[in-house]
BAGUSE-143323 format. One record per atom (N, C-alpha, C): residue in one letter; x negated, y, z negated. Coordinates in pm, whole numbers, padded with zeros to 5 digits, always signed. Example, Ala and Ser with C-alpha at 12.3 -4.5 7.8 and 13.67 -1.06 7.14 Angstrom:
2
A-01319-00569-00780A-01230-00450-00780A-01320-00330-00780S-01285-00225-00708S-01367-00106-00714S-01290+00003-00787
***
This chain:
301
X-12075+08987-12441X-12122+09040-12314X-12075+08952-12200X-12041+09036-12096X-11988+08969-11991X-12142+08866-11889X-12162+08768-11875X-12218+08711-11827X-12196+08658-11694X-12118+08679-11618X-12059+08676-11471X-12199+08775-11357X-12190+08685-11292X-12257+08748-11157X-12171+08886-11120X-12270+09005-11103X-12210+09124-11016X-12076+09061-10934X-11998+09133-10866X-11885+09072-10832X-11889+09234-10674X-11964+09274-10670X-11993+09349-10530X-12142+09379-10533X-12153+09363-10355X-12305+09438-10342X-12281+09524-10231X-12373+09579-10234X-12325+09720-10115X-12193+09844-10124X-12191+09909-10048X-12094+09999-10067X-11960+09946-10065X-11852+09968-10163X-11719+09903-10109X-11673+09978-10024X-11555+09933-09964X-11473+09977-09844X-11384+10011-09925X-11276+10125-09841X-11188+10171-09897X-11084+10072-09928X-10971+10061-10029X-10904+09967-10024X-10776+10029-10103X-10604+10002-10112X-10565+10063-10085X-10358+09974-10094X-10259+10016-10052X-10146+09948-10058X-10058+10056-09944X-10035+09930-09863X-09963+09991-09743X-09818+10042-09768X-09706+10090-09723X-09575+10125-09766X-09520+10113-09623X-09401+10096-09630X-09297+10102-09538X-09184+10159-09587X-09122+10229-09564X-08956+10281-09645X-08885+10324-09511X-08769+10322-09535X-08654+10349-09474X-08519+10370-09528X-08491+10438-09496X-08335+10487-09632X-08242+10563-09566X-08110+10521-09498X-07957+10566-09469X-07846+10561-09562X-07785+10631-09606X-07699+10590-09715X-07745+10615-09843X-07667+10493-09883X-07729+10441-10066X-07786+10373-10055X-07826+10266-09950X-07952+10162-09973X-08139+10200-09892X-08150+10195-10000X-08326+10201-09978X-08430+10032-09980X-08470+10071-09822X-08507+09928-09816X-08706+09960-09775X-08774+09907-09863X-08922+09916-09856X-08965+09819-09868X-09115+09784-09756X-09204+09692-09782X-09302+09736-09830X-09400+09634-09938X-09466+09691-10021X-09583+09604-09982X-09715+09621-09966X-09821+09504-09905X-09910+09591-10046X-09985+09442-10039X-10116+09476-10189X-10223+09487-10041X-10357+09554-10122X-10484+09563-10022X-10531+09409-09981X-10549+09385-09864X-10625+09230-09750X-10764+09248-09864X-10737+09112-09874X-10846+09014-09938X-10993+08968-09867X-11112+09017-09894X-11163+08976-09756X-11296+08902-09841X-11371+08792-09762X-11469+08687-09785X-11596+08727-09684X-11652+08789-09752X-11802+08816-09744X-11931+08717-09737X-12041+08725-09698X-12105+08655-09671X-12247+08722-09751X-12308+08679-09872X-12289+08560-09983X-12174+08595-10061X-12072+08551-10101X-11996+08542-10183X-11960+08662-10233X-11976+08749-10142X-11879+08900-10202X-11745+08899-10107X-11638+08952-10236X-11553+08938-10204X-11487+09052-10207X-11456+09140-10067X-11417+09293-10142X-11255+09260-10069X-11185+09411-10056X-11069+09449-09983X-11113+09603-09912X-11033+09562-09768X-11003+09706-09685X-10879+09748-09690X-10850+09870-09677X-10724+09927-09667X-10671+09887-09548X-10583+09831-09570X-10425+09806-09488X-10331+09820-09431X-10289+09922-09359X-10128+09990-09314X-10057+09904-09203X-09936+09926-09235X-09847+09803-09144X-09831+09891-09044X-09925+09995-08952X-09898+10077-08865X-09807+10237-08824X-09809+10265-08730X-09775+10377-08707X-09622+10404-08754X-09556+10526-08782X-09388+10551-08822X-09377+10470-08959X-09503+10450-09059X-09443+10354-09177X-09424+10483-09284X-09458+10576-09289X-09472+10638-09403X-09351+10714-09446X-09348+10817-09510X-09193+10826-09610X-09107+10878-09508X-09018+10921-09552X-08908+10983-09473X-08984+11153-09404X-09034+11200-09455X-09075+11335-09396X-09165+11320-09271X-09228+11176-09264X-09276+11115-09173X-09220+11072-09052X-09061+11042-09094X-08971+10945-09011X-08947+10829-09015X-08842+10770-09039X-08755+10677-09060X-08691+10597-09012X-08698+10466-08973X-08583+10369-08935X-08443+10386-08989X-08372+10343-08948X-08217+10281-08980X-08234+10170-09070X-08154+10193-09171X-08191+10062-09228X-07995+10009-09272X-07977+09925-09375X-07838+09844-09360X-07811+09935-09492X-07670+09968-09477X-07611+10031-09650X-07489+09920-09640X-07479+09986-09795X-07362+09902-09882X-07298+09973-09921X-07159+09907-09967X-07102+09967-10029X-07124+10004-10156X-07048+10064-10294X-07056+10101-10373X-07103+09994-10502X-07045+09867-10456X-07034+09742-10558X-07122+09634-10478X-07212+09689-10375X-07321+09544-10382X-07226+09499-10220X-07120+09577-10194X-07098+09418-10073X-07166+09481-09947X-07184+09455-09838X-07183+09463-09726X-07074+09510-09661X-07106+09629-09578X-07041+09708-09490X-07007+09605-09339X-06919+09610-09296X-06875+09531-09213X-06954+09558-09074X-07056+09420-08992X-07155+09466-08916X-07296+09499-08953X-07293+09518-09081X-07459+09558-09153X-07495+09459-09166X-07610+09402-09162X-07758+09308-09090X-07790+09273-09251X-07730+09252-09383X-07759+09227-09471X-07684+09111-09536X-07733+09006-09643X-07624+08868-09632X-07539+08887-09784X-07456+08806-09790X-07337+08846-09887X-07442+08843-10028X-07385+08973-10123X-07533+08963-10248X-07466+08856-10361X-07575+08836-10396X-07560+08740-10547X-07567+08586-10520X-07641+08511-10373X-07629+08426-10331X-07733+08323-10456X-07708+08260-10491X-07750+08167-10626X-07782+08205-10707X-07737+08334-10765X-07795+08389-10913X-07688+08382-11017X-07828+08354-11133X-07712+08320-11252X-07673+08456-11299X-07619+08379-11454X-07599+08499-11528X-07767+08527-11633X-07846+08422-11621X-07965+08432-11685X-08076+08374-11622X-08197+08406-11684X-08310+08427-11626X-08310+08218-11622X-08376+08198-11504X-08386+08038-11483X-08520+08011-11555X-08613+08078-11578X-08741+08054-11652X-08792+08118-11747X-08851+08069-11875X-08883+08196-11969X-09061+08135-12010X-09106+08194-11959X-09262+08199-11968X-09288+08255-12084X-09383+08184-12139X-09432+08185-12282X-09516+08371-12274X-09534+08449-12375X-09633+08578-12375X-09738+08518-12327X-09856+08585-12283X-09979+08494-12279X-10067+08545-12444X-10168+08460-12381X-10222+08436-12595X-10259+08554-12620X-10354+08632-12545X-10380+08756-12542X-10376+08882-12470X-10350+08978-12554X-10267+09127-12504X-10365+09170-12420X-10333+09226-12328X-10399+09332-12227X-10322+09438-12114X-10422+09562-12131X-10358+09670-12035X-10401+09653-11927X-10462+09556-11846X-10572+09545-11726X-10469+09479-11634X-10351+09564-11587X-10281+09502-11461X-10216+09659-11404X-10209+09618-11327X-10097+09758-11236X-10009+09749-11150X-09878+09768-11126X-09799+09705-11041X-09805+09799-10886X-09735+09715-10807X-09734+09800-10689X-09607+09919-10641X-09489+09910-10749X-09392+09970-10672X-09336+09963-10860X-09318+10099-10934X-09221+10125-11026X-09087+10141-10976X-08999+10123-11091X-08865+10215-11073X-08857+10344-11163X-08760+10451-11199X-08769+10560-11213X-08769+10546-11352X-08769+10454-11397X-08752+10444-11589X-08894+10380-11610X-09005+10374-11466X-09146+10310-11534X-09083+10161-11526X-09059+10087-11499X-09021+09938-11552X-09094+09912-11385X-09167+09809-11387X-09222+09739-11223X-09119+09646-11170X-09121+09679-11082X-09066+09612-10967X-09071+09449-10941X-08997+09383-10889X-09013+09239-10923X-08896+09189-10853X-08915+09034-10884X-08775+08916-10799X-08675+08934-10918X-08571+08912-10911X-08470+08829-10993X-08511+08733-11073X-08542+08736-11203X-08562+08569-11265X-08419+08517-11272X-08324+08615-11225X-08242+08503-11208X-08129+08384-11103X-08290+08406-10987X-08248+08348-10877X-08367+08249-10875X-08366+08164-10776X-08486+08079-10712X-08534+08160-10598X-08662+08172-10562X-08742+08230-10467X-08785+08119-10381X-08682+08084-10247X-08755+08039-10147X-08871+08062-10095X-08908+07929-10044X-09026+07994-09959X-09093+07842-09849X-09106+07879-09731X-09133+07803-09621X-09275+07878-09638X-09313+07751-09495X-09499+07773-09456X-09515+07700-09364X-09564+07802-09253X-09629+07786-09151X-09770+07724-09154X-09710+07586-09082X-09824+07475-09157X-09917+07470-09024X-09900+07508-08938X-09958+07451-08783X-10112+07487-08795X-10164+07600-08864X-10364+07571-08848X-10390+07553-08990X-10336+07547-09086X-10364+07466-09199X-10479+07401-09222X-10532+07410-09324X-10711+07332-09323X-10631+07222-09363X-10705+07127-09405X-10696+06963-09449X-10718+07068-09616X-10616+07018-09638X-10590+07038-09852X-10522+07108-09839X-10502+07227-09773X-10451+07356-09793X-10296+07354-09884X-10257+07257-09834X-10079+07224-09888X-10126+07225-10001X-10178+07142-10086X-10216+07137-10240X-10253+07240-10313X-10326+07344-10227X-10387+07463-10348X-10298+07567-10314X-10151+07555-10212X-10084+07668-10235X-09968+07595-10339X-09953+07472-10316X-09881+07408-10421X-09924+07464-10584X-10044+07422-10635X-10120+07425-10752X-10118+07639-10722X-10123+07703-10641X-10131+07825-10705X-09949+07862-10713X-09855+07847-10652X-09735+07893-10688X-09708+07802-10843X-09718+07674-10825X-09695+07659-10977X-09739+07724-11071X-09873+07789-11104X-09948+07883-11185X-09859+07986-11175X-09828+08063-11089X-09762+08204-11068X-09584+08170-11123X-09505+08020-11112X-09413+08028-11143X-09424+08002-11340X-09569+07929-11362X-09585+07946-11506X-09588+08100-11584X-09599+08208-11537X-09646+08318-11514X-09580+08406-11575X-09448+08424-11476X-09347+08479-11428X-09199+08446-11472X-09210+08271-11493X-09045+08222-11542X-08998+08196-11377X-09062+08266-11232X-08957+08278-11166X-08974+08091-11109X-08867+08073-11074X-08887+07928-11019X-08836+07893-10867X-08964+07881-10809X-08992+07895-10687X-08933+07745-10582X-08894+07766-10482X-08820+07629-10382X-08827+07617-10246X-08885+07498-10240X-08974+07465-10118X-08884+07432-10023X-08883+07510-09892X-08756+07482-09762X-08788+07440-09647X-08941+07358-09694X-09003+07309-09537X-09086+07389-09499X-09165+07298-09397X-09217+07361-09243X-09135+07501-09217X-09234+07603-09117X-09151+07681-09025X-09232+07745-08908X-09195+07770-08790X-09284+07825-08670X-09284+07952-08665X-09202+07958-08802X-09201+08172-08808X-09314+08205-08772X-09401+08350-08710X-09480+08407-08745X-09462+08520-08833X-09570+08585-08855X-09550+08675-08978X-09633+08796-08918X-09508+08934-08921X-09509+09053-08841X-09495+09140-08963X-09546+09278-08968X-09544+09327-09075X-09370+09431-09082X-09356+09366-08940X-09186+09435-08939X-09070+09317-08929X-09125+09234-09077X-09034+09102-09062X-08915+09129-09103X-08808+09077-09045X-08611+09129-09093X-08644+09044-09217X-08540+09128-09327X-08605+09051-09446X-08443+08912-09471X-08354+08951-09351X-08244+08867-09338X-08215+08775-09206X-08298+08676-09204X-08239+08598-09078X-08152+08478-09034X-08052+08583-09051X-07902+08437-09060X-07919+08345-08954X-07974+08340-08866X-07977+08251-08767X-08067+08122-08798X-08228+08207-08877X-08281+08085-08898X-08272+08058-09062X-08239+08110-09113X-08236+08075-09273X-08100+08054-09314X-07973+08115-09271X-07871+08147-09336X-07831+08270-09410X-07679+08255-09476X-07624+08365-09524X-07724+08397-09646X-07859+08436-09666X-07923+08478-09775X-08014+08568-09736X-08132+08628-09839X-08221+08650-09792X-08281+08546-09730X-08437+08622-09610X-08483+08489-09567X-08575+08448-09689X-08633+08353-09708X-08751+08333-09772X-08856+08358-09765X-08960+08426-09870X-09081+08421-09852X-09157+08312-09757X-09263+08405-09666X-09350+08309-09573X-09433+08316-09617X-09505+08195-09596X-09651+08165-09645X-09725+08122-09509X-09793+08188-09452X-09844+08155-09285X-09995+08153-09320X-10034+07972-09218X-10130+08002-09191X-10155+08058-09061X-10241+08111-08996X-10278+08198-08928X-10416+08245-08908X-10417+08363-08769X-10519+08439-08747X-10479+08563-08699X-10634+08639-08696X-10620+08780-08647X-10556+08805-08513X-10555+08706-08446X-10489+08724-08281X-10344+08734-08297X-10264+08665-08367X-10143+08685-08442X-10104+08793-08541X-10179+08812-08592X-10147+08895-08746X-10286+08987-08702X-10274+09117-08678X-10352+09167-08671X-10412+09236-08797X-10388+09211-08829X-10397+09308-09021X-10468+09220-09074X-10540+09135-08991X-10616+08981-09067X-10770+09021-08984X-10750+09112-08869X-10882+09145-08803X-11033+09171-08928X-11123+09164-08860X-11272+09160-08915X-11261+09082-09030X-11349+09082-09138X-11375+08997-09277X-11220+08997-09358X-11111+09019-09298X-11000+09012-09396X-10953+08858-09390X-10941+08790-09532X-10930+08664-09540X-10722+08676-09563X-10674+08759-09636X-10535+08720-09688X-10472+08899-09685X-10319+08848-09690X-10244+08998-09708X-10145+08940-09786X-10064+08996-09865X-09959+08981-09893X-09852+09128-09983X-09753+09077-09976X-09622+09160-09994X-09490+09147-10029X-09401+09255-10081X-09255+09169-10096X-09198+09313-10025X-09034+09286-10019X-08946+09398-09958X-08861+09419-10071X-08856+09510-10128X-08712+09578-10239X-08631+09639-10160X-08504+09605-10212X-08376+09718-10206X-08353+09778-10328X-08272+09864-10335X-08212+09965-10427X-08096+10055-10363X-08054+10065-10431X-07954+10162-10425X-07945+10327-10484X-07953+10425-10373X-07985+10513-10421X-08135+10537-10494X-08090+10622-10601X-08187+10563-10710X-08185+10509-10806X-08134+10389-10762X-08094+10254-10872X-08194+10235-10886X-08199+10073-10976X-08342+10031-10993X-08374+09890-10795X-08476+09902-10852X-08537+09825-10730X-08553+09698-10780X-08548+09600-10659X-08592+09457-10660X-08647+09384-10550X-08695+09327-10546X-08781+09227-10408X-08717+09155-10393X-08687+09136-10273X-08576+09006-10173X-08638+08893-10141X-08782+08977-10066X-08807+08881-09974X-09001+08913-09985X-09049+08798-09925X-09199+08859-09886X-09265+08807-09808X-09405+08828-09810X-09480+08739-09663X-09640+08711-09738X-09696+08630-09720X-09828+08568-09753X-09943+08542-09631X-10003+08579-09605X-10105+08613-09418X-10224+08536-09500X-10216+08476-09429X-10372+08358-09496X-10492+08331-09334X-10527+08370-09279X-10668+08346-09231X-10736+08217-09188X-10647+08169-09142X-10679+07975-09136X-10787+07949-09176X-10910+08018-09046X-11016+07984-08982X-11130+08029-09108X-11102+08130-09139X-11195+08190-09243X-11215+08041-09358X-11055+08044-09402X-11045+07982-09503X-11078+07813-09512X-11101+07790-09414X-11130+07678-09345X-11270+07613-09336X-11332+07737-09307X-11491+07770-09303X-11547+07749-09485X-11424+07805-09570X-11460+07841-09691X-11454+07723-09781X-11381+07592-09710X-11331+07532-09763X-11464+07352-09757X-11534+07403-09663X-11644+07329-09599X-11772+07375-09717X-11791+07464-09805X-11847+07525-09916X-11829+07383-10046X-11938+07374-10106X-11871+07290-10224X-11775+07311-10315X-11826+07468-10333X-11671+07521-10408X-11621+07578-10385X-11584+07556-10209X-11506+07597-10145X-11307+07627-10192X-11268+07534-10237X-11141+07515-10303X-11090+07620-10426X-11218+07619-10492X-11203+07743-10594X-11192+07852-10530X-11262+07909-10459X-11264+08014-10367X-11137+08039-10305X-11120+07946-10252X-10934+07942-10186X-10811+07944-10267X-10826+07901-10306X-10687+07904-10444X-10720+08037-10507X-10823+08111-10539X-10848+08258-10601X-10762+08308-10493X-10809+08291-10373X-10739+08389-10305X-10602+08393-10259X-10535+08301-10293X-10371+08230-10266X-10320+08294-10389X-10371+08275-10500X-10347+08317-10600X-10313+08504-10655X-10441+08542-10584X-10441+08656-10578X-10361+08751-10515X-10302+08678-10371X-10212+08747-10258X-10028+08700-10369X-10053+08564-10399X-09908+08537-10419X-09911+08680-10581X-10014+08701-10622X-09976+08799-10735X-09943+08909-10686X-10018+08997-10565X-09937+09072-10467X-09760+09070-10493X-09753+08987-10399X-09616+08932-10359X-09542+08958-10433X-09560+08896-10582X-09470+08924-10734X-09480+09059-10783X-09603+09162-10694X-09553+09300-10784X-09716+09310-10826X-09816+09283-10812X-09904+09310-10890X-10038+09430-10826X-10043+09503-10845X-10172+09584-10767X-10304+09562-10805X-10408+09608-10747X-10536+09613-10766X-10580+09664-10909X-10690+09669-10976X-10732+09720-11095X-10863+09784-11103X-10933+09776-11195X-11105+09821-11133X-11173+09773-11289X-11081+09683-11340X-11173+09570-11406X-11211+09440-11422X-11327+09437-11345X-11395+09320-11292X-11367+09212-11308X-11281+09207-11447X-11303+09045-11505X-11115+09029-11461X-11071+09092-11434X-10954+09024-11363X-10936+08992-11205X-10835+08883-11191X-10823+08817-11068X-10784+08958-10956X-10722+09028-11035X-10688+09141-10934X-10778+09265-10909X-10903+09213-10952X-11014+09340-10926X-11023+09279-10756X-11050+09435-10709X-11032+09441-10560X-11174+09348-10503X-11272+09271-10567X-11355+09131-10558X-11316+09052-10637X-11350+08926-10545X-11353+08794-10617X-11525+08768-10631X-11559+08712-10737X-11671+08683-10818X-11650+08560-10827X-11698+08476-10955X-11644+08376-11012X-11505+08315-11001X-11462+08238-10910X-11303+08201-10929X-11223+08142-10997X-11208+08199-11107X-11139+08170-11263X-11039+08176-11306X-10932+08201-11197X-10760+08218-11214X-10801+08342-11260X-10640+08366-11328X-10556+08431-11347X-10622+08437-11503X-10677+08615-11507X-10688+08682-11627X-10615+08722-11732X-10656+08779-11896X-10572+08801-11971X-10479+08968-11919X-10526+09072-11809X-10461+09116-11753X-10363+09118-11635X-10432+08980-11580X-10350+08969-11465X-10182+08904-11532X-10260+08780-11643X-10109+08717-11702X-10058+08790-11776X-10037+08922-11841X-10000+09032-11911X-09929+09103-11823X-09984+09114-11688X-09857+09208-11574X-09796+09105-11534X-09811+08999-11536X-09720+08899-11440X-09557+08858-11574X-09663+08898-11645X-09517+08841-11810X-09418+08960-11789X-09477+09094-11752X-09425+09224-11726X-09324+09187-11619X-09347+09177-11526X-09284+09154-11414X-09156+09019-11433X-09150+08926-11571X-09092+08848-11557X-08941+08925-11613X-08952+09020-11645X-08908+09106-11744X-08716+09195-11661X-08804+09183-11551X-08694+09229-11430X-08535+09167-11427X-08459+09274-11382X-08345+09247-11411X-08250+09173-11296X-08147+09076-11369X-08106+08980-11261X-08024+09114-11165X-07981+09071-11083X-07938+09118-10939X-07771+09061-10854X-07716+09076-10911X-07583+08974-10856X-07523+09145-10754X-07573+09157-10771X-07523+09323-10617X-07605+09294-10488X-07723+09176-10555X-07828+09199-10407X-07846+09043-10345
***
């Protein structure tokens, strides 16, 4: 018998995964956001639904311009996209052990057309900068200690590129040669608030997301992503005795976002739309994340 405290009280709020798509050509370029994480007061932890705003929805909705390619992965001369295959091997850089025990208790956020989830390259490194400027005192350490967990996870092996004054817009270019270079940019990890990031307004503590390309209807992959963390909330949360547990659940929870992972509606995993008890990463959550390690390298993207 499960012995865990209820893990909601009151009615939940709707909760939910935002989309962005845009598609000219053969390349299809989408952002994918998991449902905002939000910190309740006693210790319920639900999610609200999310949308990165107005003109996001499919093409029958209306559409941006987005960058195509050619036939073989290169760049069209003038297209806003950086030369593909920038540090990828010919094999996966990490191979994460199965976890000990089997489970169906995960769901991803974005399939491809053969059912296989969506995911990074294991066979690239996944940058990633952070906007350190409202940062609690620790904070560096428990996003440290949760990407290591997620790169135990996954196989993918993650690389730290500094400080950055980026902010984080839900219409971020997922290529900025100016400040990153000829690559994708790197995943952001921002601390922050709702005055900035509006998608962080009322009890929402965290957001997170990645961007796939594809081709046609190739298979899909994630380039790039963004992590919206809540300074002030988290800050507040962190002044708690077990405050830290609380915070790392939720770093944890957004960076599983990020890698592909959706909501569930069983309690005892990290990705039930509450946090309860903050106990890492479940035998469903590490069962979709092994899934996701599964993804195919990318030397076209």
């Amino acid at each position: 018998m499960d012995s865990r405290p209820p893990r909601h009280a009151g009615p939940r709020p709707r909760t939910g995964v935002g989309y962005r798509s845009v598609l000219t050509g053969a390349l299809l370029l989408a952002a994918v956001f998991g449902g905002a994480l939000v910190l309740d007061d006693p210790r319920v932890k639900q999610l609200l639904d999310v949308r990165i705003g107005p003109g996001n929805a499919r093409q029958e909705d209306g559409e941006r311009a987005a960058p195509s390619h050619d036939a073989h992965g290169g760049a069209q001369p003038g297209v806003d996209t950086p030369p593909p295959g920038y540090e990828e091997a010919d094999a996966p850089l990490g191979t994460p052990d199965p976890p000990d025990v089997g489970s169906d208790s995960y769901r991803f956020l974005a399939v491809n057309g053969d059912g296989s989830p969506v995911g990074y390259s294991p066979c690239r490194p996944l940058h990633y900068v952070v906007n350190t400027g409202l940062a609690p005192a620790g904070a560096g350490q428990l996003v440290a200690e949760a990407i290591e967990t997620i790169s135990a996870a996954t196989g993918i092996e993650f690389v730290y590129d500094g400080t950055t004054q980026e902010q984080p817009s839900p219409q971020r270019p997922p290529y900025q040669p100016d400040a990153y270079g000829e690559r994708w940019a790197p995943l952001l990890i921002a601390w922050t608030t709702p005055e900035v990031a509006p998608q962080l307004k009322g009890k929402v503590i965290g957001t997170g997301g990645s961007t796939h390309f594809s081709y046609g209807d190739g298979p899909k992959t994630f380039v790039t992503g963004g992590l919206d963390l809540d300074a002030p909330q988290i800050a507040n949360e962190l002044a708690n005795p077990d405050g830290h547990l609380y915070a790392r659940a939720v770093i944890l929870h957004e960076l599983s976002h990020v890698m592909g992972l959706d909501h569930v509606e069983d309690p005892r995993q990290l990705m039930y739309p509450e946090i309860g008890l903050p106990e890492g990463l479940a035998d469903g959550d590490l069962n979709g994340l092994y899934e996701l390690s599964k993804a195919q390298c990318r030397k076209d993207l």
